[in-house]
PDB file of N, CA, C and O in Angstrom:
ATOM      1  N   UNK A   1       0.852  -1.179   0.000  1.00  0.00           N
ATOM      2  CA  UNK A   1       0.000   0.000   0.000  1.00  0.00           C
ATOM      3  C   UNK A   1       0.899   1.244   0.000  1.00  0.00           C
ATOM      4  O   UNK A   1       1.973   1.265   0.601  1.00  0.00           O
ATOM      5  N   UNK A   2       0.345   2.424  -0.799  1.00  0.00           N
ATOM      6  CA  UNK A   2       1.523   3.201  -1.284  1.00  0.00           C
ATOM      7  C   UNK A   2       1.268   4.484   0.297  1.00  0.00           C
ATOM      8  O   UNK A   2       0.192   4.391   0.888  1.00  0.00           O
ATOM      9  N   UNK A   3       1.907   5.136   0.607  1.00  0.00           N
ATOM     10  CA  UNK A   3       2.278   5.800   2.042  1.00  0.00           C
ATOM     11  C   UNK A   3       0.939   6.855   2.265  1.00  0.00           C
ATOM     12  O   UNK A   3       0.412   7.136   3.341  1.00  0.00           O
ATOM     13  N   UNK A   4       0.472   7.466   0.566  1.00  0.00           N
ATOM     14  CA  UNK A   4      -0.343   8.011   0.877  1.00  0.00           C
ATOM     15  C   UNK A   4      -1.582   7.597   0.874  1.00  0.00           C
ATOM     16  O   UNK A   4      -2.431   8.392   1.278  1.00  0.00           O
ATOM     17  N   UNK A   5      -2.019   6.214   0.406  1.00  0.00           N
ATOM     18  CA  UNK A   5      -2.675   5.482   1.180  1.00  0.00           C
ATOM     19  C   UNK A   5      -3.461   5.216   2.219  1.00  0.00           C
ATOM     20  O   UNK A   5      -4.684   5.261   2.355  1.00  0.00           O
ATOM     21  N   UNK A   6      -2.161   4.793   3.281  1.00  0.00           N
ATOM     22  CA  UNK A   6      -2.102   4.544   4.332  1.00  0.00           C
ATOM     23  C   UNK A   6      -2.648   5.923   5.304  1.00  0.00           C
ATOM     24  O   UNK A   6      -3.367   5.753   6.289  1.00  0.00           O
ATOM     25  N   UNK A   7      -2.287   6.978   4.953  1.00  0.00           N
ATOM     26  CA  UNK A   7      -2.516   8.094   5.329  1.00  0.00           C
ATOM     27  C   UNK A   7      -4.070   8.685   5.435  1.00  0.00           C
ATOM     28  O   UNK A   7      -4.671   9.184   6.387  1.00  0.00           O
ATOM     29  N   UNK A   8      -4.474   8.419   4.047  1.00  0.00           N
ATOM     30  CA  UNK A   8      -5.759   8.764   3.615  1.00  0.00           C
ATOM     31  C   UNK A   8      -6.787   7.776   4.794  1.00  0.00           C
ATOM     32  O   UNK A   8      -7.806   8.320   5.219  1.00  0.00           O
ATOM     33  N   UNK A   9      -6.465   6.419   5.237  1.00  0.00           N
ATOM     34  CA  UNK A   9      -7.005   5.400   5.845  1.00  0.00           C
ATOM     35  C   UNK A   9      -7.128   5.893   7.301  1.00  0.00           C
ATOM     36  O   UNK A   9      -8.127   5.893   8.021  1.00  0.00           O
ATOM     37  N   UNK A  10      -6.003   6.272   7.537  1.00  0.00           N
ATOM     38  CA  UNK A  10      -5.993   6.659   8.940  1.00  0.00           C
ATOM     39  C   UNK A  10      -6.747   7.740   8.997  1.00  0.00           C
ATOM     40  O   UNK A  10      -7.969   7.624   9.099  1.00  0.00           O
ATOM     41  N   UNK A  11      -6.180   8.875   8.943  1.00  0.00           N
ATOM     42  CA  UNK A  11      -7.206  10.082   8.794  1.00  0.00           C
ATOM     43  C   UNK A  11      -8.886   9.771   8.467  1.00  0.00           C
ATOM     44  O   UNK A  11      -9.840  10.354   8.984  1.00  0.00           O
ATOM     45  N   UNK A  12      -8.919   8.842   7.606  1.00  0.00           N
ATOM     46  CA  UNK A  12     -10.953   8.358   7.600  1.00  0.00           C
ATOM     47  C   UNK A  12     -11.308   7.954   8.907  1.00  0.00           C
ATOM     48  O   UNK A  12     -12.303   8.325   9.529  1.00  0.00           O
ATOM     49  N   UNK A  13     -10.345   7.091   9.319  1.00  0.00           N
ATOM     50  CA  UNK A  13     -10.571   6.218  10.832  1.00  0.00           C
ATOM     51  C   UNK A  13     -10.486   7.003  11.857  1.00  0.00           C
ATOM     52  O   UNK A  13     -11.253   6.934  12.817  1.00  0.00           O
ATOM     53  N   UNK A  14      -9.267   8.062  11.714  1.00  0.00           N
ATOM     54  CA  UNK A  14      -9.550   9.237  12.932  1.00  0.00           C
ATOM     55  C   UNK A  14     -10.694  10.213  12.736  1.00  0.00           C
ATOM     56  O   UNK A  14     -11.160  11.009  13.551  1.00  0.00           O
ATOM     57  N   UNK A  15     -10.982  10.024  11.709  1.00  0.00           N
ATOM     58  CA  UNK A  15     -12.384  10.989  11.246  1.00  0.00           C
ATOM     59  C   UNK A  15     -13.399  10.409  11.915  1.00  0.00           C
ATOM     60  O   UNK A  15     -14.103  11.064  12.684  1.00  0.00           O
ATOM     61  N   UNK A  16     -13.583   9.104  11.690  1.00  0.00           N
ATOM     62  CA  UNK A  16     -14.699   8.427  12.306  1.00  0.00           C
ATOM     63  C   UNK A  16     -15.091   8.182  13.455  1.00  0.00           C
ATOM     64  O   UNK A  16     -16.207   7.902  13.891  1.00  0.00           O
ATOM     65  N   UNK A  17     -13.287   8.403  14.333  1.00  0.00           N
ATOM     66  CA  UNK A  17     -13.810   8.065  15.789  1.00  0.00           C
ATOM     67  C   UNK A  17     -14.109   9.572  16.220  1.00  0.00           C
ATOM     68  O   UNK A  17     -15.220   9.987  16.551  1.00  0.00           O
ATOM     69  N   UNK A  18     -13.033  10.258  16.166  1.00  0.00           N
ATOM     70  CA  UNK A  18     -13.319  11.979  16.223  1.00  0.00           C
ATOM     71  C   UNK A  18     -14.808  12.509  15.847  1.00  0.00           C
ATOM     72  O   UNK A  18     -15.285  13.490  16.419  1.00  0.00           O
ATOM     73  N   UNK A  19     -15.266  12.036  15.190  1.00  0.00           N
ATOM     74  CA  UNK A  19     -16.752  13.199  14.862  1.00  0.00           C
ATOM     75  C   UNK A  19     -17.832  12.552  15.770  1.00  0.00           C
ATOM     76  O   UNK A  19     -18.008  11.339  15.648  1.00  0.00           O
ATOM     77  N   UNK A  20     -18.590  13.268  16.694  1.00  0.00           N
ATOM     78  CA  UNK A  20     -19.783  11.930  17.492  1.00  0.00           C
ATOM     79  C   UNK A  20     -21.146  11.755  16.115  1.00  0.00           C
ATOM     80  O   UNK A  20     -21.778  12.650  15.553  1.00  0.00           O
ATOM     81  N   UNK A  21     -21.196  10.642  15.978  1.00  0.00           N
ATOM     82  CA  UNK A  21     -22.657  10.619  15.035  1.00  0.00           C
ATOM     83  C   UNK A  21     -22.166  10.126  13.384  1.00  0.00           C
ATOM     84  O   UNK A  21     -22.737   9.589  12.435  1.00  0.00           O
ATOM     85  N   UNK A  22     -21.149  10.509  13.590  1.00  0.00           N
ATOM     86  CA  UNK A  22     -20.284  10.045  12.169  1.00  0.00           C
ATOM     87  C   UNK A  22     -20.397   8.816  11.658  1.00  0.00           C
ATOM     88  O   UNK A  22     -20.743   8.690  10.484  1.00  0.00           O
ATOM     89  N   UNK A  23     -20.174   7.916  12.309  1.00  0.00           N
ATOM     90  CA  UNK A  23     -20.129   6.580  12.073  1.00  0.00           C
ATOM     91  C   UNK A  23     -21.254   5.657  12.255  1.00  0.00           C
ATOM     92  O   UNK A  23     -21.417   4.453  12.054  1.00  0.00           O
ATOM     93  N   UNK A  24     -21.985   6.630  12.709  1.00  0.00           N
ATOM     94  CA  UNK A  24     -23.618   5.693  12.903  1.00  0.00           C
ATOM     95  C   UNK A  24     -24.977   6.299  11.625  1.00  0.00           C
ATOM     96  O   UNK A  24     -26.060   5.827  11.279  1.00  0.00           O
ATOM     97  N   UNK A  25     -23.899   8.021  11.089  1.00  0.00           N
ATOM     98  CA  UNK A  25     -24.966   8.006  10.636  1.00  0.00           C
ATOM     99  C   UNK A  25     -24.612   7.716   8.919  1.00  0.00           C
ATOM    100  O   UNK A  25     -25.341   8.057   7.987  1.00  0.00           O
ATOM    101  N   UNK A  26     -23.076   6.877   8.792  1.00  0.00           N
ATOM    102  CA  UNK A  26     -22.966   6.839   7.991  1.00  0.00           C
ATOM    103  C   UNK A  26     -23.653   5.645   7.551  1.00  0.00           C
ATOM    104  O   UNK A  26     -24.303   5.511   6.515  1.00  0.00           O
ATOM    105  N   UNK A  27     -23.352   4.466   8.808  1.00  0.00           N
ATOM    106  CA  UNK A  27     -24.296   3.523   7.984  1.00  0.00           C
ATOM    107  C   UNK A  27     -26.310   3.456   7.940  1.00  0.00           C
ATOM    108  O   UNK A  27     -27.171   2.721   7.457  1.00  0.00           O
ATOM    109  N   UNK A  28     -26.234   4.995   8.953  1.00  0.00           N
ATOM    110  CA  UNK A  28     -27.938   4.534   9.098  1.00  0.00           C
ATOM    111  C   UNK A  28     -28.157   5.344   6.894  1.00  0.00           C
ATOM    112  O   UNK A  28     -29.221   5.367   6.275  1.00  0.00           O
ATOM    113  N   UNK A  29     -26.885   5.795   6.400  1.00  0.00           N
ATOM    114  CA  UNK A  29     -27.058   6.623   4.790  1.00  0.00           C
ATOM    115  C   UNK A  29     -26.900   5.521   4.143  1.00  0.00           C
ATOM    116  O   UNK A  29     -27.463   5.312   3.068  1.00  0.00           O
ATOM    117  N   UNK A  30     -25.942   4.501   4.848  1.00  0.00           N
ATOM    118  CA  UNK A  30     -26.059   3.290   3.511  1.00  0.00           C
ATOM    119  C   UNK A  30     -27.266   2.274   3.796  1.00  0.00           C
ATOM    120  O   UNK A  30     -27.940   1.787   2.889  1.00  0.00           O
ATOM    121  N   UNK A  31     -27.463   2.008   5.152  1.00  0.00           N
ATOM    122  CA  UNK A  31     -29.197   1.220   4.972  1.00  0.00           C
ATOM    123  C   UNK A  31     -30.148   1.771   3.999  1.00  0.00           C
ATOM    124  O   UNK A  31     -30.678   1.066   3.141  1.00  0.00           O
ATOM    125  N   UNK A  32     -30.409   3.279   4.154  1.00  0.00           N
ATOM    126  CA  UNK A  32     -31.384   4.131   3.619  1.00  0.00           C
ATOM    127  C   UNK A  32     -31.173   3.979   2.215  1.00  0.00           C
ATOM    128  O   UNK A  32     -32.151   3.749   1.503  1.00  0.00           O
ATOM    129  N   UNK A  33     -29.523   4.119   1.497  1.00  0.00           N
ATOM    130  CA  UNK A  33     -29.646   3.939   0.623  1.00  0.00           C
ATOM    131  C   UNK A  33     -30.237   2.461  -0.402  1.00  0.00           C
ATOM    132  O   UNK A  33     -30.793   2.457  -1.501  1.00  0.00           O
ATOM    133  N   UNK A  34     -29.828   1.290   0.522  1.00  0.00           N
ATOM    134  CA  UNK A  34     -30.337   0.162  -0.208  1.00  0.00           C
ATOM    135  C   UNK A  34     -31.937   0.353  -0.081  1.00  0.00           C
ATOM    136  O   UNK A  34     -32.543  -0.129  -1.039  1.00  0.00           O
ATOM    137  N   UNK A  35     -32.720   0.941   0.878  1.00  0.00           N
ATOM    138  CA  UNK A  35     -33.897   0.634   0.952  1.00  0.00           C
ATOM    139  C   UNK A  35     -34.613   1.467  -0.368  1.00  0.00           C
ATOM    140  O   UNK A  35     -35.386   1.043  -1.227  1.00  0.00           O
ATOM    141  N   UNK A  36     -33.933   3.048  -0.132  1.00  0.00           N
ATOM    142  CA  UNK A  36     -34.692   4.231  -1.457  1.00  0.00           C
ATOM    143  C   UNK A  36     -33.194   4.031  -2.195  1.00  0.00           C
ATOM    144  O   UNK A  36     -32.327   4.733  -1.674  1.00  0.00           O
ATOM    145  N   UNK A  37     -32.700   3.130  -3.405  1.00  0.00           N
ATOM    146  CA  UNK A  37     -31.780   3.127  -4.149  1.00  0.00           C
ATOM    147  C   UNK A  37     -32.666   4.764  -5.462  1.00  0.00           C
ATOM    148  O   UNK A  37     -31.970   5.617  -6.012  1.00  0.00           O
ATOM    149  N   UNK A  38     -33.763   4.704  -5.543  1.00  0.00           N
ATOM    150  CA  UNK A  38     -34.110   5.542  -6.634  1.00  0.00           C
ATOM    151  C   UNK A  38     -34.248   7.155  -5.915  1.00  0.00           C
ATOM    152  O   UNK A  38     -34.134   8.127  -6.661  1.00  0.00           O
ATOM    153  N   UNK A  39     -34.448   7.312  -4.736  1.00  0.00           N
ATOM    154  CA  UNK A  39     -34.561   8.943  -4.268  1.00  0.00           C
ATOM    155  C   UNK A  39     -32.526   8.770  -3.978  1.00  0.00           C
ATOM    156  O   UNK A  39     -31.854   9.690  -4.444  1.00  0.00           O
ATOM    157  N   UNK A  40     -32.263   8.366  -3.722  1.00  0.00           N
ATOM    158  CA  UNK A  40     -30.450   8.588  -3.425  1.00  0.00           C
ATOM    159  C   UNK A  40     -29.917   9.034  -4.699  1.00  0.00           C
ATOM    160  O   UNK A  40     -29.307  10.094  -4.835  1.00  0.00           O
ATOM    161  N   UNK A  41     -30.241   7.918  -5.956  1.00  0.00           N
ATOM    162  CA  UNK A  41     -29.514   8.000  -6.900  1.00  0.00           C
ATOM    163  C   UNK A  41     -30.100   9.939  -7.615  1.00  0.00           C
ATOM    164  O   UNK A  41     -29.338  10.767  -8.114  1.00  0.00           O
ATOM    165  N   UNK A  42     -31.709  10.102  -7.376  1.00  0.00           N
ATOM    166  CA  UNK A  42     -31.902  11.403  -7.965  1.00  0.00           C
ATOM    167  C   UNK A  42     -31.490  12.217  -7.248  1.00  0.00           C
ATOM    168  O   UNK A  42     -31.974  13.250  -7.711  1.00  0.00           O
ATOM    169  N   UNK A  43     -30.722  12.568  -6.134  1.00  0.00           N
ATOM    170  CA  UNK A  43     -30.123  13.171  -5.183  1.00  0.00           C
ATOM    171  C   UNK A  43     -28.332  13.350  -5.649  1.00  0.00           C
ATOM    172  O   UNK A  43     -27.563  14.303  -5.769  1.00  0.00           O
ATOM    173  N   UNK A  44     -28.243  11.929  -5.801  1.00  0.00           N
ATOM    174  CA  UNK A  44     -26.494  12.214  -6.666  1.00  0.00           C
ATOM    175  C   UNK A  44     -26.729  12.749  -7.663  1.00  0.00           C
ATOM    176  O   UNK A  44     -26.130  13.811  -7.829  1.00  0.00           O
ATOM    177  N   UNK A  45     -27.602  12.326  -8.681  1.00  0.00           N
ATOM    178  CA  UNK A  45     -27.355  12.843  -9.726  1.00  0.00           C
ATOM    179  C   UNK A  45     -27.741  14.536  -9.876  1.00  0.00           C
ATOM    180  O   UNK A  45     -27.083  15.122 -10.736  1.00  0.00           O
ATOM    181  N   UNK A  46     -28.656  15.279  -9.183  1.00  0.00           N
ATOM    182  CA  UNK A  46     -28.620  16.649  -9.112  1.00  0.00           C
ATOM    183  C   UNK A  46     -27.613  17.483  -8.262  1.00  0.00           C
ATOM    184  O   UNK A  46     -27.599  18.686  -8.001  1.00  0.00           O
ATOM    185  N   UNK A  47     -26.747  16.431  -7.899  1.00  0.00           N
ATOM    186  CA  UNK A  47     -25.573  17.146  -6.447  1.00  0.00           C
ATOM    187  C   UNK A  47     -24.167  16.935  -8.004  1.00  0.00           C
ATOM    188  O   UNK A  47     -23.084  17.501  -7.857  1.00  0.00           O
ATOM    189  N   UNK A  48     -24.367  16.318  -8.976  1.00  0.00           N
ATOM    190  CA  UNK A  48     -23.538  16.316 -10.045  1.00  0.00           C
ATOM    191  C   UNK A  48     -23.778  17.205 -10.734  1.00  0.00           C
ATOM    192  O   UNK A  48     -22.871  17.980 -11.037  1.00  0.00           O
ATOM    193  N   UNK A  49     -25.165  17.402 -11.242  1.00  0.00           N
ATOM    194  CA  UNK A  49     -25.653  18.329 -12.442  1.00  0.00           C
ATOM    195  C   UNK A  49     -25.536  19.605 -11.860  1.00  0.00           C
ATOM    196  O   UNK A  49     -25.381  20.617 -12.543  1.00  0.00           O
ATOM    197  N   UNK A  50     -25.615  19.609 -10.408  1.00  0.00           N
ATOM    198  CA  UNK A  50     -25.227  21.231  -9.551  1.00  0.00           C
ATOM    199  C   UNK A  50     -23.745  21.756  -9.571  1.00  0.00           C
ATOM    200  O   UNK A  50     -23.323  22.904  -9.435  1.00  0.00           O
ATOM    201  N   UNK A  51     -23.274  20.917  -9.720  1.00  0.00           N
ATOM    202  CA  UNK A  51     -21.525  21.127  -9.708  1.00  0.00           C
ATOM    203  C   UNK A  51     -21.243  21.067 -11.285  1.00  0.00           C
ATOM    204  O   UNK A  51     -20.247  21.713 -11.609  1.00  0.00           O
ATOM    205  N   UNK A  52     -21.711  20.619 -12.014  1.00  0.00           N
ATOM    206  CA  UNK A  52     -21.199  20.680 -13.266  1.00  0.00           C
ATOM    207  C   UNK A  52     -22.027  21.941 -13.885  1.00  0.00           C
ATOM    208  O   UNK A  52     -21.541  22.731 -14.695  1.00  0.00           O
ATOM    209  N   UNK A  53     -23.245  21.997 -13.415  1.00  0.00           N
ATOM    210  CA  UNK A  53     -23.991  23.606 -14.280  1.00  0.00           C
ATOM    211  C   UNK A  53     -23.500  24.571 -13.082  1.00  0.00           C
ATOM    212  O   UNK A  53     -23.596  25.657 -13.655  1.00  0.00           O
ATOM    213  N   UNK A  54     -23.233  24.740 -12.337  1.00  0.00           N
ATOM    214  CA  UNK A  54     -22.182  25.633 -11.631  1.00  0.00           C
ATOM    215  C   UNK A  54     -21.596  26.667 -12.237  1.00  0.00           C
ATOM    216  O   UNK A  54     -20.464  26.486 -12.685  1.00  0.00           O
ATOM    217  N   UNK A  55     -22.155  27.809 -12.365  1.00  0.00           N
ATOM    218  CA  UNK A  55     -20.576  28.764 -12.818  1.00  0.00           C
ATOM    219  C   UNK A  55     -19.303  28.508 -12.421  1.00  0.00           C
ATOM    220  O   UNK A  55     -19.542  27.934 -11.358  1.00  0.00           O
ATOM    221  N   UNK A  56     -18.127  28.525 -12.516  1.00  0.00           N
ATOM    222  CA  UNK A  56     -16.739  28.541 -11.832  1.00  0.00           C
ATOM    223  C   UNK A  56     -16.822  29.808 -11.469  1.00  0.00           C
ATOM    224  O   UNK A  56     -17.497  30.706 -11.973  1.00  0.00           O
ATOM    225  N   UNK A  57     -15.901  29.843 -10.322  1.00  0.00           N
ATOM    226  CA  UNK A  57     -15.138  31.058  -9.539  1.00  0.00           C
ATOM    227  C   UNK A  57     -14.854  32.425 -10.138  1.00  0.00           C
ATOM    228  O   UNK A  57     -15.381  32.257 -11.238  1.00  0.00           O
ATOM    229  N   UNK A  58     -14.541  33.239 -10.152  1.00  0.00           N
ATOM    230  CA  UNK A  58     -13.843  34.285 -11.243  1.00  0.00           C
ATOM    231  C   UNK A  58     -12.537  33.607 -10.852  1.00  0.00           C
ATOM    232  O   UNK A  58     -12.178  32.982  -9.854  1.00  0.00           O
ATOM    233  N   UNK A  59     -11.786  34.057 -12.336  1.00  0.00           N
ATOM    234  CA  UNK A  59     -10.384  33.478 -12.516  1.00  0.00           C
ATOM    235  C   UNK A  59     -10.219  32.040 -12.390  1.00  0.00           C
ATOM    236  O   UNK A  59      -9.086  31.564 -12.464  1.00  0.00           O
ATOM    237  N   UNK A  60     -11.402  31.181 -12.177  1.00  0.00           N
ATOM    238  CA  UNK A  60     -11.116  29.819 -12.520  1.00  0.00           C
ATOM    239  C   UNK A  60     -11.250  29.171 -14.241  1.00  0.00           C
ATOM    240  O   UNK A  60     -11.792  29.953 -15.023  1.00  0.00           O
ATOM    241  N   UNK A  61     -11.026  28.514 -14.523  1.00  0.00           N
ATOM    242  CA  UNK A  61     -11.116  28.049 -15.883  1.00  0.00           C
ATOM    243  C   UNK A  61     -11.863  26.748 -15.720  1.00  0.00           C
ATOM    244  O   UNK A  61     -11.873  26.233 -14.602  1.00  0.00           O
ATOM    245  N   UNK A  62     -12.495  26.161 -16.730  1.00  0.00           N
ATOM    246  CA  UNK A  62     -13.596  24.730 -16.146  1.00  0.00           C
ATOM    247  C   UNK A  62     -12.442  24.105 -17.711  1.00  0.00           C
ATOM    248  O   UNK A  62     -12.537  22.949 -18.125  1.00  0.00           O
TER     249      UNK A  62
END
């Protein structure tokens, strides 16, 4: 496993114990998601189409 990796892993895991609610409410998002797979997926897909029809920044370039 390459160092930054390892890094990225830890930091998720200290993320997870560090935040209170973090880790419970991540999986109460993945139950929810298997149960409503069709309101999640129209939820990603407008949290995409929001970032991609997005203006950029001034002085950013897309």
């Amino acid at each position: 496993m390459r160092p930054a990796a390892k890094v990225a892993l830890f930091l998720s895991g200290l993320l997870l114990v560090l935040v209170p609610g973090l880790a419970s409410g991540l999986l109460a998002a993945a139950d929810w998601s298997v149960q409503e797979p069709l309101v999640v997926g129209t939820g990603l897909l407008a949290a995409v189409a929001r970032l991609v029809l997005a203006p950029a920044p001034r002085g950013w370039a897309r």
